[in-house]
N, C-alpha and C positions, 0 to 999 in steps of 0.2 A: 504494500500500500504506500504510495506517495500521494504527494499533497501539492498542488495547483494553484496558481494563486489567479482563482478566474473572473472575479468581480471586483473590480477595482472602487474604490470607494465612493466615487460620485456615483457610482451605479447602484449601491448596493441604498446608499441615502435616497435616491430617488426611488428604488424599488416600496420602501416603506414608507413614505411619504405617499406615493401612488397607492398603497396598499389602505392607508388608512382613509385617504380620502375615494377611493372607492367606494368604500363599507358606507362613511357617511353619504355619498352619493344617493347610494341604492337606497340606503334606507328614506330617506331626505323624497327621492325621488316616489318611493311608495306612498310615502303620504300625501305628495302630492296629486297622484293619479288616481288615487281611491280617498280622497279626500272624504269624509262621512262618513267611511267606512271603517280608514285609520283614523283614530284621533290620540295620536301619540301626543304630537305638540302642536300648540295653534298653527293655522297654516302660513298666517304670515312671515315665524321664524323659521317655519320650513321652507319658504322661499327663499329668505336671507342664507339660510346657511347650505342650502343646492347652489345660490349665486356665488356666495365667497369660495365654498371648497372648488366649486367651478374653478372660477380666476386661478386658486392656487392652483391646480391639480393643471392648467395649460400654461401659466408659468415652468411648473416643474418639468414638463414635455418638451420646453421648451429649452429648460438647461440640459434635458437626456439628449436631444436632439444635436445641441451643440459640442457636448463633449463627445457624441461618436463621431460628428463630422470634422473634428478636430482632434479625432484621436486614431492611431491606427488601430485599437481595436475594431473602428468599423467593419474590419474581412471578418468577422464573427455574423454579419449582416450579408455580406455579398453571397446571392445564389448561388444554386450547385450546377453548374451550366453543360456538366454533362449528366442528359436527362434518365439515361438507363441506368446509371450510378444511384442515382436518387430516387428513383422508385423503384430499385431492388433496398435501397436504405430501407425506405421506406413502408415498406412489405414487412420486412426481416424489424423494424421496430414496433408493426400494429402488432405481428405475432407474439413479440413478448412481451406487449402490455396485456394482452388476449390471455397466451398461455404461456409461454414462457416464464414470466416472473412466478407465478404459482408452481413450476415446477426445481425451482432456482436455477435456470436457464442462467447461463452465460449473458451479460448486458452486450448487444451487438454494436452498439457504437460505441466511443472511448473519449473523451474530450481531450482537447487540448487550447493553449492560450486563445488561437485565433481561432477555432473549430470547437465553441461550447453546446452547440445545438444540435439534437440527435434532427435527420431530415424531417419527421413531424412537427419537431416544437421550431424549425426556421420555420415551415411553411407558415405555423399557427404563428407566432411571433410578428414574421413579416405582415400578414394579411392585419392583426391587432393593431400594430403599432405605424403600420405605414398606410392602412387602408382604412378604417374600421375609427379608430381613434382620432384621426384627423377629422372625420366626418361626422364626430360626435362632437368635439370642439366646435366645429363650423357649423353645424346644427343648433347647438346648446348656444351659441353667441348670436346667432337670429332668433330664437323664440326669446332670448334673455330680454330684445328690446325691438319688439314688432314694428311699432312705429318707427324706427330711427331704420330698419332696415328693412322696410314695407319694398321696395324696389324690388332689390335682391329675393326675396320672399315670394313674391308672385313674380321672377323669371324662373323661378325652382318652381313652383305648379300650385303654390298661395301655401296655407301657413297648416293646413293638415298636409300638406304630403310629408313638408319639414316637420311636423310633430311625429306623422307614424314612422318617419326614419330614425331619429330621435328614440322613440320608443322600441323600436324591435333593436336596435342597437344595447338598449339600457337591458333588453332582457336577453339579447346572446350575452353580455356583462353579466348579469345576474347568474347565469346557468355557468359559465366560465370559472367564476371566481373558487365553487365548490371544487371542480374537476381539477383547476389547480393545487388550491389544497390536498388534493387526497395525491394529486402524483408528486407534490411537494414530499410525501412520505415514504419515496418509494425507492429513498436510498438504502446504503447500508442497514439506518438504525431509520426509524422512523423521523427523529429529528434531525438527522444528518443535513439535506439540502437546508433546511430551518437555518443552520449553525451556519451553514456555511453564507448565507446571507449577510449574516451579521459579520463572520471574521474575514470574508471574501475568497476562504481556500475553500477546493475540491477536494475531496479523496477519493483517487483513482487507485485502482489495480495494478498493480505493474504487472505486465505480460513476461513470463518466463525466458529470463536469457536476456531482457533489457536493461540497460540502466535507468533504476529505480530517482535517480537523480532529475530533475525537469530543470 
């Protein structure tokens, strides 16, 4: 077993800063949508506090964004551009989320500095944070103020098409959040990936006959 040092610390700061402002999203967000339904807290701080974590939460997208594009870890982002590579990867990782970990299958991919994403989690990663995240930011800052961006609003197809994009995005979010947690556990120990958030090392396996050294 050696140890990786795969999350460099603006990443691992933004990963929980994103994480918590998530959680208040979602919930923030439920009460808004079933308003009478929930009645956690009035709905007016529920607005306040969907609009501030907002701002924070594209703030902080905005410092994650800047430190990959000013960092060479960005080739942890760059596609796998030979495509039978990547869907025999990607075969060979659903099988052992499927069956393989239940039989302690061998993990079929291996990380390393610039190479931390098994091909499932680039694909899911790229599509969240390059596709999916932008257009909930860009969503969420037109419903924040109808009026000031009533233009923009009705060139997009008026203010429900931007709300059910809005919404079906908030509940692939929603359904995500769990799924990551549970593969969040699916290191070594249970807490392992957890740990590693916070200190930024991996631990990898060393493959027999390599140097265990990185």
């Amino acid at each position: 077993m050696h140890r990786i040092y795969l999350h460099p610390l603006p990443v691992r700061i933004w990963h929980w800063i994103n994480a918590a402002g998530f959680v208040l999203l979602i919930l923030s967000g439920l009460q808004l949508r079933y308003v009478g339904l929930i009645n956690v807290v009035p709905f007016r701080i529920a607005v306040a506090t969907h609009n501030i974590v907002g701002f924070v939460l594209i703030a902080n997208f905005c410092l994650w964004l800047g430190f990959y594009l000013t960092s060479d870890r960005i080739k942890v982002y760059h596609p796998d551009l030979n495509l039978k590579r990547f869907f025999q990867g990607s075969v060979d990782q659903a099988l052992y989320y499927g069956f393989g970990i239940f039989k302690r299958a061998p993990e079929p991919f291996h990380v390393s500095v610039y190479s931390k994403f098994n091909p499932l989690q680039a694909m899911t990663y790229q599509l969240i944070m390059l596709v999916l995240l932008p257009m909930q930011i860009f969503t969420g800052i037109l419903l924040w103020d109808l009026e000031r961006f009533a233009g923009v609003v009705a060139f997009f197809g008026g203010v429900r098409v931007i709300d059910t994009v809005h919404v079906l995005i908030f509940i692939f979010f929603v359904f995500y959040l769990p799924a990551h947690i549970y593969l969040a556990t699916l290191g070594h120990k249970p807490l392992t990936h957890i740990r590693e958030m916070i200190d930024g090392y991996e631990e990898e396996e060393a493959e027999e006959g390599a140097d265990a050294a990185e």
